[in-house]
VMD Tcl script that draws the C-alpha trace (Angstrom):
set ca {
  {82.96 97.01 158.04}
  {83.85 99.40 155.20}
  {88.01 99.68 155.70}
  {91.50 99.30 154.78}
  {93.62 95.86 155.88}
  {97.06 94.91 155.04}
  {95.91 91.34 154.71}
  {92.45 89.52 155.03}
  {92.35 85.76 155.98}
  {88.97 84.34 154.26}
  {87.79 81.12 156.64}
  {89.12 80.33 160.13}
  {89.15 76.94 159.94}
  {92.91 75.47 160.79}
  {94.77 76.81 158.11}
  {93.27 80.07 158.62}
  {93.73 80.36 162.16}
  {97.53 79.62 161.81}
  {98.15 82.25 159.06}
  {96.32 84.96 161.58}
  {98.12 83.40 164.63}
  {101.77 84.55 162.63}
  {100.49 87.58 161.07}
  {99.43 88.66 164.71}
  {102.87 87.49 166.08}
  {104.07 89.47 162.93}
  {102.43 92.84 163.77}
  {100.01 92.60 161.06}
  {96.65 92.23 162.88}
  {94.74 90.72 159.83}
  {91.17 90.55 159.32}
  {90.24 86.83 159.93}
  {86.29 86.67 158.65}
  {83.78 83.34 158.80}
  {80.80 82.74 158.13}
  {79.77 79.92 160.13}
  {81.78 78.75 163.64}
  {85.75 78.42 163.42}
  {87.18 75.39 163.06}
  {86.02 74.08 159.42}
  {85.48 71.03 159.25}
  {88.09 69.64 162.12}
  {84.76 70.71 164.57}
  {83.12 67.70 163.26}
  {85.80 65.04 163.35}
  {85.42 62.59 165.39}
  {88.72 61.49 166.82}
  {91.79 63.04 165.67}
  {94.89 60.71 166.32}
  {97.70 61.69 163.59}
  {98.13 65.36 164.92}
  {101.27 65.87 166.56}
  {101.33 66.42 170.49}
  {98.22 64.40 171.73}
  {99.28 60.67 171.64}
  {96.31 59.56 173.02}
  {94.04 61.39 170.21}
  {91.60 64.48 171.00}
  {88.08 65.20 169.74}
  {88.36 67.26 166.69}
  {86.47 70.23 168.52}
  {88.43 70.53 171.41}
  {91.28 70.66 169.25}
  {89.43 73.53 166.95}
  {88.81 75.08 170.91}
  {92.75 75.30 171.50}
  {93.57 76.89 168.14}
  {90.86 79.47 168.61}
  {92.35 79.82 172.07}
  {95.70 80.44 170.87}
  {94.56 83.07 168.40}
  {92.70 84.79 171.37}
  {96.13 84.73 173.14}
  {98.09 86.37 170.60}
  {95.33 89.48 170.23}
  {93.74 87.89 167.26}
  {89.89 87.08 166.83}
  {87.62 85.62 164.15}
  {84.86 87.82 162.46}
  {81.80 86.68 161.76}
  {80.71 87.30 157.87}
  {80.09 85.94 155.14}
  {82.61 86.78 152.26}
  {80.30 87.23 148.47}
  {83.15 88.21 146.50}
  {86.77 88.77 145.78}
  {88.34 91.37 143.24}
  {91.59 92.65 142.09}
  {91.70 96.63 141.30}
  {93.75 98.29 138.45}
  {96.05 99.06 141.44}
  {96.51 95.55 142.74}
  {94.70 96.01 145.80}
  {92.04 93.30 146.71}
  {88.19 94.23 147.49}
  {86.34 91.66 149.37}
  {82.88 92.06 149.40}
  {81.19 90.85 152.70}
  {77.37 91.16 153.71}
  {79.07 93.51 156.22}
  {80.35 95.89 154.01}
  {83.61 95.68 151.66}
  {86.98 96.00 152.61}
  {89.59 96.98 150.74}
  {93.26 94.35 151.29}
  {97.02 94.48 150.11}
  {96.69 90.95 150.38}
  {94.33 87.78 150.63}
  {95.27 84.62 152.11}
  {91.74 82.34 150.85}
  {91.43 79.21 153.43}
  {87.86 78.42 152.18}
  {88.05 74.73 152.39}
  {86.02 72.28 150.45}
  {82.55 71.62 149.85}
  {80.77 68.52 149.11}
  {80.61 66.99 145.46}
  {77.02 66.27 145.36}
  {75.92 63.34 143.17}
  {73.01 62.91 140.59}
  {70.79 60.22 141.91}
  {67.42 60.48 140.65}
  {65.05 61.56 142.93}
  {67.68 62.79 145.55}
  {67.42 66.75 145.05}
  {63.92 67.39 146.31}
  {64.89 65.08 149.42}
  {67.90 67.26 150.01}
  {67.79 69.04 153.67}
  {64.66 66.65 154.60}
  {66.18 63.39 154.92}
  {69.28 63.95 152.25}
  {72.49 65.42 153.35}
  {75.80 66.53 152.40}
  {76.80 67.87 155.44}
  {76.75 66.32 158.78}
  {75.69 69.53 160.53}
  {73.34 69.70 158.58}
  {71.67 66.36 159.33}
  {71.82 67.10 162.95}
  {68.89 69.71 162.71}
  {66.67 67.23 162.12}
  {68.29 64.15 163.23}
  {66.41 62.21 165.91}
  {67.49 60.68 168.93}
  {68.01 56.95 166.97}
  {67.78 57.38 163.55}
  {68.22 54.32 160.94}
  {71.27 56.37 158.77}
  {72.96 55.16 155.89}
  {76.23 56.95 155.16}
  {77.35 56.55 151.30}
  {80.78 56.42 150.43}
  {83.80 54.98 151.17}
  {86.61 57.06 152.36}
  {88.00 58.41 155.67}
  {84.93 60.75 156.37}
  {82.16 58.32 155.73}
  {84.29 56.03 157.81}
  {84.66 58.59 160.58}
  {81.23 60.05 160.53}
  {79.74 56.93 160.49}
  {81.37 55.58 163.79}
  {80.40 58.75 165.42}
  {76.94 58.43 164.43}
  {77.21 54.92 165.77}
  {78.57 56.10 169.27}
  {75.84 58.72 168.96}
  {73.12 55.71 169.32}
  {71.97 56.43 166.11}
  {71.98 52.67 163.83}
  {74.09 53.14 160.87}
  {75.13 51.42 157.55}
  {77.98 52.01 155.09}
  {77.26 51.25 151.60}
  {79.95 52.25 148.66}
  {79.57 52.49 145.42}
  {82.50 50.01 144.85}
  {85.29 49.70 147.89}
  {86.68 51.30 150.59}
  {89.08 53.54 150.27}
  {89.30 54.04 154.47}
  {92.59 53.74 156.66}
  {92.20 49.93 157.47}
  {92.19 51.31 161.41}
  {88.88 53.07 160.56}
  {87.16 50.19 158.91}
  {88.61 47.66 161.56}
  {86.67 50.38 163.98}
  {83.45 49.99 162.31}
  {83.22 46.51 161.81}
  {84.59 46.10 165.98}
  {80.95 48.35 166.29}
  {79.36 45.61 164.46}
  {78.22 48.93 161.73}
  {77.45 46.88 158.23}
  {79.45 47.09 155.52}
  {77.99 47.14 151.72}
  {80.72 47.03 148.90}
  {79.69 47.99 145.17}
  {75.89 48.53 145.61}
  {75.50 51.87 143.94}
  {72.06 53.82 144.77}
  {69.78 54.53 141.41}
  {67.31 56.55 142.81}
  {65.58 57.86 146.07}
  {62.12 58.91 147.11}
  {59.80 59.47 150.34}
  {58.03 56.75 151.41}
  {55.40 55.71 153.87}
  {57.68 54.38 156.50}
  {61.06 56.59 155.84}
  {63.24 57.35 152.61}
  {63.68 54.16 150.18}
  {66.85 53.84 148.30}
  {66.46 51.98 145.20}
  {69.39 49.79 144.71}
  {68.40 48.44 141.54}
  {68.13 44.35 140.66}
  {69.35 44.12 144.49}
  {66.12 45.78 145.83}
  {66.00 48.81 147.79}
  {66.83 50.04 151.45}
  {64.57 51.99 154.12}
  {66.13 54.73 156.39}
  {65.29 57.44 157.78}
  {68.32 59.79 157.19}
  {71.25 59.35 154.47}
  {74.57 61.21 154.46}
  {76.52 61.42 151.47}
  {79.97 61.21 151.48}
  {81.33 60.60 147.70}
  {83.92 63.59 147.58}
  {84.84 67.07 148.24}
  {86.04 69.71 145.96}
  {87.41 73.30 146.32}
  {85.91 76.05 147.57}
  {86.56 79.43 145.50}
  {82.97 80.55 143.98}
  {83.86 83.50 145.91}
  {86.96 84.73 143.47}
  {86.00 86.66 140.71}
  {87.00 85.10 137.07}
  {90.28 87.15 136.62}
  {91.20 85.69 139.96}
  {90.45 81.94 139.41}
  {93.21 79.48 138.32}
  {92.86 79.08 134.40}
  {94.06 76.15 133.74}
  {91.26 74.53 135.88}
  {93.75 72.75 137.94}
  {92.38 70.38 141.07}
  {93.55 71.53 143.42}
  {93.77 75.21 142.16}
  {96.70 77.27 142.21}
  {96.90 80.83 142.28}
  {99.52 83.01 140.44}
  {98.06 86.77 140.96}
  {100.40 88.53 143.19}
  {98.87 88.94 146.78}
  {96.50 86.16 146.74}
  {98.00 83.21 148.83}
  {95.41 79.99 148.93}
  {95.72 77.87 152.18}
  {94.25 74.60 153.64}
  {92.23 72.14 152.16}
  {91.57 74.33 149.54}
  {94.71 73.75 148.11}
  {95.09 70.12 149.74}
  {93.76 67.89 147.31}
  {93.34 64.37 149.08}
  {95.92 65.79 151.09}
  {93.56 66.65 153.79}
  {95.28 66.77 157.27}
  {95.40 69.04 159.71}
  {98.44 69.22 160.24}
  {98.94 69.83 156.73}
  {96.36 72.84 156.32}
  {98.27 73.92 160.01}
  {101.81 74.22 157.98}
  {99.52 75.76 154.66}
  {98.51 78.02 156.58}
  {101.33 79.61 158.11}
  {102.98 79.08 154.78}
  {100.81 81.25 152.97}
  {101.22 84.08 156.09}
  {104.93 84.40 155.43}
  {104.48 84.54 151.80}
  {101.73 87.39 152.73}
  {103.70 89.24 154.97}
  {106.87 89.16 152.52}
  {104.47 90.51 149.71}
  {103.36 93.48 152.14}
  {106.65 94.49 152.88}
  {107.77 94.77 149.52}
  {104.45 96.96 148.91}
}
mol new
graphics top color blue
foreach p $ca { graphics top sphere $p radius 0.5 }
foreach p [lrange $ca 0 end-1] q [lrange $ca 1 end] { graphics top cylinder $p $q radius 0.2 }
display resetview
């Protein structure tokens, strides 16, 4: 992959996708790179109802389908690696290191997204990727066809996740470590699937037992499942950019200020996370790009 790019889009989830859908339009052709399947996290929601254009909602993957499609339709694609490093030379010209090779960029647009904030529960890391699970594509390799799940945590993704899990036949609890924070529509949608609701029972620890995983709630006794999901939290995404290159005033949500690098999406979003938001990001941070590679 060793070559030369004007600009280099890091993650083709929406944000992403939009910045290389203008660039193309723009005569740019930027390198769009992933390192999983595009779409970010908008492949995994549910139902998406508060994007503009489908009234009657649309599955979060066919909606990650039509932006994809769109890019295709402009002369764009998505390539598949997986970025290990960002750098700024004396000369102001980026190097992003890839396990394809390196490639050298006027500018970098970074639309890495979150990750999760994992949580310290005793006895939780060695049942991480076995029964524990951060990531809901994750669970699914090893998730059976009805699986007792308990999703932890109380905001729109638990809420979401946890109704598709239900629809999914799979028998599901929500348990928060004090309230919901959910739209009301989401938890009105859970409790219409009759999926329990458990309000301030914090977990203290976890371990395998003989019939499943027990989660030790403390003086309120403990809890058997088979599978939990944790959903407490996401955070940015930008391991990847080399000190020099990472916001130093440990802002949340970073910022950037070095010329040429442009941040995009949820990376950038906060609790703001919408796609429609990350959309407008997106091609935000492509016409600041563009601008700076003229004036280069």
């Amino acid at each position: 992959m060793d070559e030369r790019q004007a600009v280099t889009i890091i993650g083709a989830g929406p944000a992403g996708m939009a910045a290389a859908i203008h660039l193309q339009r723009a005569g740019l052709a930027p390198l769009l790179l992933e390192r999983n399947v595009f779409g970010g996290l908008l492949r995994y929601g549910y139902w998406i109802e508060n994007y503009p254009g489908f009234p009657e909602g649309i599955k979060g993957d066919k909606l990650a389908a039509l932006f994809h499609h769109h890019l295709l339709s402009v002369g764009g694609k998505v390539t598949s690696a997986t970025v290990q490093r960002v750098d700024r030379d004396t000369d102001h010209t980026f190097t992003v290191t890839t396990s394809q090779g390196t490639v050298q960029s006027d500018a970098v647009i970074v639309a890495t997204g979150t990750r999760p904030c994992t949580i310290d529960i005793p006895g939780l890391r060695g049942l991480e990727g076995i029964s524990a699970f951060y990531d809901l594509f994750e669970l699914y390799k090893v998730a059976g066809g009805h699986d007792r799940i308990l999703v932890y945590g109380g905001g729109d993704a638990a809420f979401d996740q946890a109704i598709r899990l239900n629809d999914e036949g799979h028998e599901v609890t929500i348990q928060c470590r004090s309230v919901p924070r959910c739209l009301p529509l989401l938890r009105e949608r859970a409790s219409m699937r009759g999926i329990p609701l458990v309000e301030h029972m914090p977990i203290v620890g976890a371990r395998m037992g003989y019939n499943g995983t027990v989660l030790d709630m403390g003086r309120e006794g403990s809890m058997i499942v088979d599978k939990v999901l944790l959903a407490c939290g996401r955070e940015p995404r930008v391991e990847i950019l080399s000190p020099e290159l990472l916001p130093q005033n440990n802002a949340s949500p970073p910022a950037s200020s070095v010329p040429g690098l442009f941040l995009a999406g949820d990376v950038v979003g906060g609790t703001e996370r919408q796609v429609g938001i990350a959309i407008g990001s997106g091609i935000s941070s492509a016409m600041k790009a563009e601008k700076y590679v003229d004036g280069r």
